[in-house]
C-alpha positions as CSV (number, residue, x, y, z in Angstrom):
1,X,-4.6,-9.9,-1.2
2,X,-5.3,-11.0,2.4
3,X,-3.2,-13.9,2.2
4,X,-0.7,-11.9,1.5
5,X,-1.3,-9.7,4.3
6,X,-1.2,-13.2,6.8
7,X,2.2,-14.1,5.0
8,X,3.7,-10.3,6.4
9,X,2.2,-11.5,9.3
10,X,4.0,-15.1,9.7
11,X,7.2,-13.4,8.6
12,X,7.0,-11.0,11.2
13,X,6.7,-13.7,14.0
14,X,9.1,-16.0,12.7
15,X,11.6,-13.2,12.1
16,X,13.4,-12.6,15.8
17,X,12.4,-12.9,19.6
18,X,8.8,-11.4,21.0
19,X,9.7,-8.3,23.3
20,X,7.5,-9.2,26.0
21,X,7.3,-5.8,27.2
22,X,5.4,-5.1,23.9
23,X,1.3,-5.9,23.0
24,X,1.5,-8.6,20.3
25,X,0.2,-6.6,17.7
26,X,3.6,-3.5,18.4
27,X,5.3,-6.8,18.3
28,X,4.1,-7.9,14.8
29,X,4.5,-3.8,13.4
30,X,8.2,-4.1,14.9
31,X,9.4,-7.0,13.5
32,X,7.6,-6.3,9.8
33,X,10.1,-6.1,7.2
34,X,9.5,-6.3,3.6
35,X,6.2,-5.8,2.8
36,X,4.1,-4.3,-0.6
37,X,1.6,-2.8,2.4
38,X,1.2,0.3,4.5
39,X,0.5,-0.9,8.0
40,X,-1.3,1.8,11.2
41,X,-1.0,0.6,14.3
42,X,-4.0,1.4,16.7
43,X,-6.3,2.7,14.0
44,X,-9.4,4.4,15.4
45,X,-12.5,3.0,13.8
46,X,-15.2,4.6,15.4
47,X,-16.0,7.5,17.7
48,X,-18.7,8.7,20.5
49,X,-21.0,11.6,19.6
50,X,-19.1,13.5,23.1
51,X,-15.4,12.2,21.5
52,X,-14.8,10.5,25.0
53,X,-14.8,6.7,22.9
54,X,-13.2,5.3,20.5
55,X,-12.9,1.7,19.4
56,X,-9.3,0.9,17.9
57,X,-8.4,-1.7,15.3
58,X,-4.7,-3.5,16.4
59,X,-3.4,-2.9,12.7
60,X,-5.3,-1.2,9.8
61,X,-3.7,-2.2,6.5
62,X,-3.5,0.0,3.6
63,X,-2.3,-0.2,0.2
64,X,-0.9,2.8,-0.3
65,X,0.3,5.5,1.5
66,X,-2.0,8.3,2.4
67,X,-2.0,11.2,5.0
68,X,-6.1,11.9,4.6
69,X,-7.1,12.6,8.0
70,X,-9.8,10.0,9.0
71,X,-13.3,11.1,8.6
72,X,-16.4,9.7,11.2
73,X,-20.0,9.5,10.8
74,X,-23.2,8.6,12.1
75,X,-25.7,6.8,10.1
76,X,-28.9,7.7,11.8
77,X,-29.0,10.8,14.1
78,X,-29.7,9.1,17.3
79,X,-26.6,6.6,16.8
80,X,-24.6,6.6,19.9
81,X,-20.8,5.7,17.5
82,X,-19.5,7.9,14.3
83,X,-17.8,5.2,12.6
84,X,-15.0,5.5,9.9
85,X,-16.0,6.2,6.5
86,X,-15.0,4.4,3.3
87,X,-11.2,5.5,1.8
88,X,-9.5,3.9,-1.0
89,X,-6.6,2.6,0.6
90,X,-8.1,0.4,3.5
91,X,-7.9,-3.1,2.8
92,X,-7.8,-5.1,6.3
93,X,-7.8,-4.8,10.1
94,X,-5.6,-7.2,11.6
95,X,-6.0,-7.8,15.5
96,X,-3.8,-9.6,17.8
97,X,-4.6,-11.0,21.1
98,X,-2.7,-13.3,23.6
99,X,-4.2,-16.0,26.6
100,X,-2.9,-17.6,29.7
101,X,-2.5,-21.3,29.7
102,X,-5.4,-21.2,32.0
103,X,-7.8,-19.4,29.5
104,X,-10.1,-21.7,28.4
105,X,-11.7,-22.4,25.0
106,X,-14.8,-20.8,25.6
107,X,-13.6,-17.6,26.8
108,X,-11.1,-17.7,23.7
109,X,-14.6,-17.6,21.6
110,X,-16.4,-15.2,23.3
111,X,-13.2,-13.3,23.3
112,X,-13.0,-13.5,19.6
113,X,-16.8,-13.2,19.4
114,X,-17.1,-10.1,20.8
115,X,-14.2,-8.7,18.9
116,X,-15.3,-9.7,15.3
117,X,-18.8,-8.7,15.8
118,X,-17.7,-5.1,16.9
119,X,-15.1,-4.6,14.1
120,X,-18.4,-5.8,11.9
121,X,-20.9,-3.0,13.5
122,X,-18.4,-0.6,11.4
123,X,-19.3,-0.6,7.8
124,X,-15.9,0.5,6.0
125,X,-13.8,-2.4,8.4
126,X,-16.8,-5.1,7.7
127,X,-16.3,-4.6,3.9
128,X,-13.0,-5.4,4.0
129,X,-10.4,-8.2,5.2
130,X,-10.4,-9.3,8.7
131,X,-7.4,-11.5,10.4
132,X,-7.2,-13.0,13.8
133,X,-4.0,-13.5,15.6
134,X,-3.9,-15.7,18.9
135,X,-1.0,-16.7,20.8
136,X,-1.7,-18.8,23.3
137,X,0.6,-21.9,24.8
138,X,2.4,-24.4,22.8
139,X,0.4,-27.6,23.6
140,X,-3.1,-26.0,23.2
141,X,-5.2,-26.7,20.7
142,X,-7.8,-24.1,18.9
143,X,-8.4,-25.9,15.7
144,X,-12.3,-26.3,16.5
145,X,-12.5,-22.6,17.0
146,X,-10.5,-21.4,14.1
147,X,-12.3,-24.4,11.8
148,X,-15.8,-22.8,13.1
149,X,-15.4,-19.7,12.1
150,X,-12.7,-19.5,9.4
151,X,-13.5,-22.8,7.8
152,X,-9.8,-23.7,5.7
153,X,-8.3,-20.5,5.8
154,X,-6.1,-20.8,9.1
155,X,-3.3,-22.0,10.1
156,X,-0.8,-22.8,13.5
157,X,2.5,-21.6,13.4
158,X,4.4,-23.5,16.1
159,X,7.3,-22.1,18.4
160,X,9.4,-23.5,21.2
161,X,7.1,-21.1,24.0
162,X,4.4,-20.5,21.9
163,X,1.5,-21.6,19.3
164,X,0.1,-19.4,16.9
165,X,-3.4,-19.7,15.4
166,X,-3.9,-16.9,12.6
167,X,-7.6,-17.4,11.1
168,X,-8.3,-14.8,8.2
169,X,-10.9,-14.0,5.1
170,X,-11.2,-11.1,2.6
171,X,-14.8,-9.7,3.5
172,X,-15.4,-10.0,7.1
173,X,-19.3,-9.2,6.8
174,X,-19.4,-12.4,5.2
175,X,-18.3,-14.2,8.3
176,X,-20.4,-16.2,9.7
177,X,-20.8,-15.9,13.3
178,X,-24.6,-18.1,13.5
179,X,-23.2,-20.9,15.3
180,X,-20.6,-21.2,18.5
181,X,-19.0,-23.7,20.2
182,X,-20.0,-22.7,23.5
183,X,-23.5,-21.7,24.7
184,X,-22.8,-18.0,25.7
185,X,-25.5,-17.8,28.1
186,X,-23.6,-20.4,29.9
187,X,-22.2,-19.5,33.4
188,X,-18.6,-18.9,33.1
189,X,-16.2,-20.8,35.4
190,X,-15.4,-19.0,38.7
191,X,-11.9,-18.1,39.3
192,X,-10.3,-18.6,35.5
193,X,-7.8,-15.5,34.5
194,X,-8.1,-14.5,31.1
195,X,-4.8,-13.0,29.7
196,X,-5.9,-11.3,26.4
197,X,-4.3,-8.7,25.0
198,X,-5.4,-5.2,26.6
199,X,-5.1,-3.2,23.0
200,X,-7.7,-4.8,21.9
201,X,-10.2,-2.3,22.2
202,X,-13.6,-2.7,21.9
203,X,-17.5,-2.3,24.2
204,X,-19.0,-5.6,24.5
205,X,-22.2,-4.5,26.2
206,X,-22.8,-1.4,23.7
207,X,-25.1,-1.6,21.0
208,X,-25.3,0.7,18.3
């Protein structure tokens, strides 16, 4: 199933021009044209107690249509998140993001990091398949990060302004996120801009 979620995915890149005015994951949704799947763009996954928080997936992936209205909980009363509950049609979160050529490798990780360990604090979307999309400059090279984490199941789709590295497995609790490739109580390099893409919603410093 999920690699055939990541072949929707390389189709939809490969299929016309990026609208640069456009988050990469709208991008991907826009250009998607054949596919067996139901795709939701900006799918909330979890919800403060007060409703003034969510955290948003890029794309939830379904396998079937349905209108159900999304249903939150907590699991112990003093949690601080509701997160989504279990439905029969989710299947995978897909989530985009995009660097400067100046972003460097470990800020990609902790980038990544942060995002894959919050999509895993929600039950129903850590059950399921995960996918990482990065864009990031042609000549850079991300194949330590994407072996790390993803082991085999990635792969670079090359363009003329652009290099894609698209990492993905079918049970994203089962990730293993044990070892990095950069100490992340490391001091971060002064002046380095990060470019990632703002959709990506999540609260790095929040714990559940």
């Amino acid at each position: 199933m999920i690699i055939d979620v990541v072949a929707d995915v390389v189709k939809a890149l490969n299929s016309d021009v990026l609208d640069n005015d456009k988050a990469l994951h709208e991008n991907v949704l826009d250009l998607m044209q054949e596919t067996s799947f139901v795709w939701r763009k900006d799918y909330t996954i979890a919800v403060s107690k007060d409703n003034q928080k969510t955290k948003v997936a890029n794309l939830m992936v379904c396998d079937k249509l349905d209108e159900t209205e999304q249903t939150f909980k907590v699991k112990r009363e003093k949690d601080y998140w509701k997160k989504l509950q279990a439905r029969a049609d989710y299947l995978a979160v897909v989530e985009c993001s995009l660097f400067s050529r100046e972003t460097t490798l470990c800020s990609i990780e902790t980038v990544g990091r942060d995002i894959m360990r919050s999509r895993k604090e929600v039950p129903t979307v850590a059950a399921g398949g995960f996918v990482w999309v990065v864009h990031v400059g042609p000549q850079e090279n991300l194949d330590s990060l994407f072996h790390l984490y993803f082991k085999e199941d990635y792969i670079t789709l090359s363009q003329d302004e652009a290099k894609y590295y698209i990492g993905w497995t079918d049970n994203l609790k089962t990730l293993d996120m044990r070892n990095f490739i950069c100490d992340p109580t490391a001091a971060k390099p002064e002046n380095e801009i990060v470019d990632f893409s703002a959709e990506v919603e999540y609260d790095a410093l929040t714990k559940d």
